[in-house]
C-alpha positions in Angstrom: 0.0 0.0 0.0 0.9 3.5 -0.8 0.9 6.3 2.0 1.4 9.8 1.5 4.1 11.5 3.3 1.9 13.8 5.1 -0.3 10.9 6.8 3.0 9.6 7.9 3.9 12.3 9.6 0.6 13.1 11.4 0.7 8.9 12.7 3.9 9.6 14.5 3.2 12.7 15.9 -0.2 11.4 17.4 1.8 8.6 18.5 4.0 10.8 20.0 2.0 12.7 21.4 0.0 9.7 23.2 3.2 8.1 23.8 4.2 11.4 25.7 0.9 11.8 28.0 1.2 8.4 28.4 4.7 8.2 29.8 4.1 11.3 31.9 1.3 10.0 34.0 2.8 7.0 34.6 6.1 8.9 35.3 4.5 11.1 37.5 2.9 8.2 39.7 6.3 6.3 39.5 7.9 9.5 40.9 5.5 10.1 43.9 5.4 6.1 44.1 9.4 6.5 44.9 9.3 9.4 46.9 11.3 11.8 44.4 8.8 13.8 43.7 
């Protein structure tokens, strides 16, 4: 299948994105969860 460059590009920066609030919550609650924060 062929995928414009522009759809390619909006994937990873939603994935980013999600990746990103995903990682901080749980970073956040890891932090607390070892006293650091």
């Amino acid at each position: 299948g062929y995928v414009e460059l522009p759809d390619v590009f909006r994937v990873g920066f939603i994935t980013a994105v999600i990746n990103a609030l995903i990682w901080g919550t749980v970073g956040t609650f890891w932090w607390k969860f070892l006293g650091l924060f």
